[in-house]
MILOMAR-781599 format. One record per residue (C-alpha): residue in one letter; residue number from 1; x, y, z. Coordinates in Angstrom, 1 decimal, decimal comma. Example, Ala and Ser with C-alpha at 12.3 -4.5 7.8 and 13.67 -1.06 7.14 Angstrom:
   code   pos       px       py       pz
      a     1     12,3     -4,5      7,8
      s     2     13,7     -1,1      7,1
//
This chain:
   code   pos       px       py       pz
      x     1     18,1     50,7   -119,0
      x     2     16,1     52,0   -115,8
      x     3     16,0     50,5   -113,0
      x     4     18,0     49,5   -109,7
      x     5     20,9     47,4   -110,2
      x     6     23,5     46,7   -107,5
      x     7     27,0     48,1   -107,7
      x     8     29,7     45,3   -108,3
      x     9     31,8     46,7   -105,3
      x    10     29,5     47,5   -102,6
      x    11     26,0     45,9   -103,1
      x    12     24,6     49,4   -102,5
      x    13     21,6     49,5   -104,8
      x    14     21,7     52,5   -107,5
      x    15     18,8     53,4   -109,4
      x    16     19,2     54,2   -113,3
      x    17     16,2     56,8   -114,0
      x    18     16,1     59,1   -117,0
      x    19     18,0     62,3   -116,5
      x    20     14,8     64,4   -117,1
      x    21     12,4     62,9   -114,5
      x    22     15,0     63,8   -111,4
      x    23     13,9     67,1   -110,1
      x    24     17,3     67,9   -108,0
      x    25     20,7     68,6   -108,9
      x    26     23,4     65,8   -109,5
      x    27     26,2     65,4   -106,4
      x    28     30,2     64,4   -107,8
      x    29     30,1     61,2   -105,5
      x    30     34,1     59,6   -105,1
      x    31     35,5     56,5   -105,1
      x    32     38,7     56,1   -103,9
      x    33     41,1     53,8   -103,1
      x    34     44,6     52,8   -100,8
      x    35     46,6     49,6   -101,2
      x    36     47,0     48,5    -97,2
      x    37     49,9     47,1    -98,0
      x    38     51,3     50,6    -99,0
      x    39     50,2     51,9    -95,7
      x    40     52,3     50,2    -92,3
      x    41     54,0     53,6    -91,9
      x    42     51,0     55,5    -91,0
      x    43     50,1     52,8    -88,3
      x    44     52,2     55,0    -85,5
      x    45     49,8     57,9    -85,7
      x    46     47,1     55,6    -84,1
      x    47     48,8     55,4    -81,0
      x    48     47,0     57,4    -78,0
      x    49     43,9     57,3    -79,9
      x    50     41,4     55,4    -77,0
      x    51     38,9     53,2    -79,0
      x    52     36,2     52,2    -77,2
      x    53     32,4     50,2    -77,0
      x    54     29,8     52,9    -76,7
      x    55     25,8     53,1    -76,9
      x    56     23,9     54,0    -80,4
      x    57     22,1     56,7    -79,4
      x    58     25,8     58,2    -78,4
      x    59     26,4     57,1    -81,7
      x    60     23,7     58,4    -83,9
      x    61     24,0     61,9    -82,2
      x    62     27,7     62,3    -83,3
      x    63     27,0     60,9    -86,2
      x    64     24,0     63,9    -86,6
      x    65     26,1     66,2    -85,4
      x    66     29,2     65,3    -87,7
      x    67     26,9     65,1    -90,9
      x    68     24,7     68,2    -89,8
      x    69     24,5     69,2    -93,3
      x    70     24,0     66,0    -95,7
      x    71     20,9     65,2    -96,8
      x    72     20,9     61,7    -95,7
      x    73     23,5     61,2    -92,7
      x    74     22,2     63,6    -90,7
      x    75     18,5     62,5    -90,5
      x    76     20,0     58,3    -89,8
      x    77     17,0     57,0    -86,9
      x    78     17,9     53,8    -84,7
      x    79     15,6     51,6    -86,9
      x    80     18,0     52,3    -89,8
      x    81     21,0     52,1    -87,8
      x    82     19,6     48,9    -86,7
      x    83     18,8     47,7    -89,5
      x    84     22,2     47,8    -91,1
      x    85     23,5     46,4    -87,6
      x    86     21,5     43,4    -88,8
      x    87     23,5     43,1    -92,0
      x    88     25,3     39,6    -92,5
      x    89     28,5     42,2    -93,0
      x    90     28,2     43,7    -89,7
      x    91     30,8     43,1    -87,2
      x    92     30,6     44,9    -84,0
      x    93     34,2     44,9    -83,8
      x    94     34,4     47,0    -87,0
      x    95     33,0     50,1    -85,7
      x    96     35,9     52,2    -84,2
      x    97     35,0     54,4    -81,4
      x    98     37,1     57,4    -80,3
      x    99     36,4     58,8    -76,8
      x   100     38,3     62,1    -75,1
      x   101     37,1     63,5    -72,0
      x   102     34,9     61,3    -71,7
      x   103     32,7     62,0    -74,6
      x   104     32,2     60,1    -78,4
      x   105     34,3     62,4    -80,1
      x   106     34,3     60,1    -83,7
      x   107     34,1     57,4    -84,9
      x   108     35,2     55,0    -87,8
      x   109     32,7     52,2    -89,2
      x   110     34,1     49,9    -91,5
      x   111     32,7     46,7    -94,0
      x   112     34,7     44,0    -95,0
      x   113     33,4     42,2    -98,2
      x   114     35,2     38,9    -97,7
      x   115     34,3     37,5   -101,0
      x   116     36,5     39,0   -102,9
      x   117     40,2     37,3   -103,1
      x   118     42,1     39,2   -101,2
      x   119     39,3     41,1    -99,2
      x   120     38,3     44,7   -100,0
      x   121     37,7     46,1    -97,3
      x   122     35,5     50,3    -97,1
      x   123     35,7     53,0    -94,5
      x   124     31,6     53,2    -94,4
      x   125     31,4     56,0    -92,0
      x   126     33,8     58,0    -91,2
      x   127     32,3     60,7    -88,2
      x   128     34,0     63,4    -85,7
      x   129     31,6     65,7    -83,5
      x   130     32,4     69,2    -84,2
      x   131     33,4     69,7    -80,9
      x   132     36,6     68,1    -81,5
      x   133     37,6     69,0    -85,1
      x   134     40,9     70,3    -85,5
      x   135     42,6     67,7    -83,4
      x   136     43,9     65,2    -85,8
      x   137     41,1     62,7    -84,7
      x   138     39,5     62,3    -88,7
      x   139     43,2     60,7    -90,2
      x   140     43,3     59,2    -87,0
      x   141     40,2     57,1    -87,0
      x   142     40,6     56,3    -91,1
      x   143     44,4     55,1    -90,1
      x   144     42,7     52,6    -87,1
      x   145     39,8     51,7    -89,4
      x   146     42,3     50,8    -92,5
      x   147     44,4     48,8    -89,9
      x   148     41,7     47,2    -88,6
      x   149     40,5     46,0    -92,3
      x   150     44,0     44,6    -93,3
      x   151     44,5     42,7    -90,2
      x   152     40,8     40,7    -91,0
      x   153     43,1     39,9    -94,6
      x   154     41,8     43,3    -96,2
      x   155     44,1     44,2    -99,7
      x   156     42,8     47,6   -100,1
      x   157     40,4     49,8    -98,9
      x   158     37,8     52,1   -100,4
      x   159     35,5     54,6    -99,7
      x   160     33,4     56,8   -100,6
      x   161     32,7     60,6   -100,6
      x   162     30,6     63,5   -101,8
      x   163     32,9     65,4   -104,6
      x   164     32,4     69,1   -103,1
      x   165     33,2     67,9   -100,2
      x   166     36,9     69,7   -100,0
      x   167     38,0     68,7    -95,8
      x   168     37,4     65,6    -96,4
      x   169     39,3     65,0    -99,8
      x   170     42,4     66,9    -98,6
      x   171     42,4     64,5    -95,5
      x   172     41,7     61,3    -97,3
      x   173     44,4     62,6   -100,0
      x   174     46,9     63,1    -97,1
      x   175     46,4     59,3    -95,7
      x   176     47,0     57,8    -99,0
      x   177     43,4     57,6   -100,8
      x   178     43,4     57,6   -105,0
      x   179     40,0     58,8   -106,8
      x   180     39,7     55,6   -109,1
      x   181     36,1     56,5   -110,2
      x   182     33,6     59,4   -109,9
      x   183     29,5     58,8   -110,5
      x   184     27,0     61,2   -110,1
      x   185     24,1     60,5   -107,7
      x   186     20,3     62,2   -108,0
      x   187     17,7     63,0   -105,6
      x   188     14,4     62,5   -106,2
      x   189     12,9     64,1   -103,7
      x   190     13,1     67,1   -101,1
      x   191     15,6     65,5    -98,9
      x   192     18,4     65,9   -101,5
//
């Protein structure tokens, strides 16, 4: 059947079009998965890491800067990052800032969908400026985001990410993530 149709976990709206009228490649796009209940041990490597409240324009340009490459991420304008700041799911207090010398060096944006019994709770954005890659900060900020989601009641945590997408796999892999389902995603247009 075409159309848009919500997706049963997330709410984010898919759209079911006929293979043939899509004029760009299909992405491998990830689900996957971690019980936080399986997780306390990890909570230690958090320590040291200095999560702060920070401006979104600092924001937006490490997120840019992270997601350089992506079609989507990297082109995110304040009215969009307002505009999902205005979601009934947004709490201010689930977006995990990371600052070293004095710079946003990442960040970690989570959702909590409370209606589910317990919780499921999603690392939305995960972000780390290039200029601070290599220092641990990625597993870092997913750890403090995960921990953050089970102690507002979250049972598991999911997230989701592009399937060619190697760095990120290995380190989501390494925390504790499971691929529990893979759907493709098509562009229709030039911005794919």
């Amino acid at each position: 059947e075409d159309g848009i149709r919500d997706s049963s976990v997330t709410g984010v709206q898919t759209c079911a079009l006929p293979i043939s009228t899509l004029a760009f490649p299909a992405v491998r796009v990830l689900t996957m998965a971690i019980a936080l209940s399986a997780f306390g041990a990890l909570i230690e490597v958090v320590q040291g890491l200095d999560v702060v409240g920070r401006d979104e324009d600092v924001l937006l340009e490490v997120n840019r800067r992270s997601f350089a490459t992506h079609p989507d991420q990297a082109h995110m304008t304040r009215a969009q990052l307002d505009e999902r700041m205005a979601q009934d799911w947004f709490d201010p207090a689930g977006c995990l800032l990371a600052e070293f010398d004095g710079r946003l060096a990442g960040f970690c944006w989570t959702k909590l969908f409370a209606a589910y019994e317990p919780p499921l709770g999603e690392i939305h954005i995960i972000a780390v400026d290039p200029d601070f890659v290599g220092r641990g900060l990625g597993p870092r900020l997913v750890v403090a985001g995960l921990d953050h989601l089970a102690s507002r009641g979250a049972g598991s945590g999911v997230l989701f990410v592009e399937g060619d997408n190697d760095a990120a796999r290995a380190m989501y892999d390494r925390v504790g993530f499971v691929v529990t389902r893979t759907d493709r995603a098509f562009a229709t247009s030039a911005h794919a």
